[in-house]
C-alpha positions in Angstrom: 0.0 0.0 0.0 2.6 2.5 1.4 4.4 2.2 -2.1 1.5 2.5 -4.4 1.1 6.1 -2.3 4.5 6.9 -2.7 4.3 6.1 -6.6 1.4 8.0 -6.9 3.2 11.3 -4.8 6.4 10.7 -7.2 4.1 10.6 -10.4 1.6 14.2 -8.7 5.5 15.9 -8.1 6.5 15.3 -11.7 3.6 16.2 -13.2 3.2 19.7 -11.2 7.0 20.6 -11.5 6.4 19.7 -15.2 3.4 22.1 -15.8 5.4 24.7 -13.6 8.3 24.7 -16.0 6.0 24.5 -19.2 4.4 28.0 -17.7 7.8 29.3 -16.7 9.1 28.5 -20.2 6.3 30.3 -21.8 6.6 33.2 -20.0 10.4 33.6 -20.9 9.0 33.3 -25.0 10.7 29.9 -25.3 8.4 28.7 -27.1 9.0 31.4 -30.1 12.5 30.2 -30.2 11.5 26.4 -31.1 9.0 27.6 -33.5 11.7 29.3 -35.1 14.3 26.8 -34.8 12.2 24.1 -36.2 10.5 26.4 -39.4 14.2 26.4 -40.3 14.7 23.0 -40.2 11.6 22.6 -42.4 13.1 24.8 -44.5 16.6 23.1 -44.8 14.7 19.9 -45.2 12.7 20.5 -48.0 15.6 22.7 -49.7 14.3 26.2 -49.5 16.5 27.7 -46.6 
């Protein structure tokens, strides 16, 4: 029992950190960067850039 609790603390502790650092990494605009980063690659892929 006690490590079905402590699996399921573990998995709630992930999952909060992760949405914390998805907000934090929004707020900083990090998400314009890997737009940009992967239009280029696009680009380089299908030979324009």
């Amino acid at each position: 029992m006690k490590r079905i609790r402590l699996k399921n603390v573990i998995q709630t502790g992930a999952l909060i950190i992760g949405c914390l650092l998805l907000v934090v990494g929004i707020e900083k605009g990090g998400f314009e960067d890997t737009l940009h980063k992967a239009v280029r690659i696009c680009y380089e892929c299908i030979g324009i850039g």
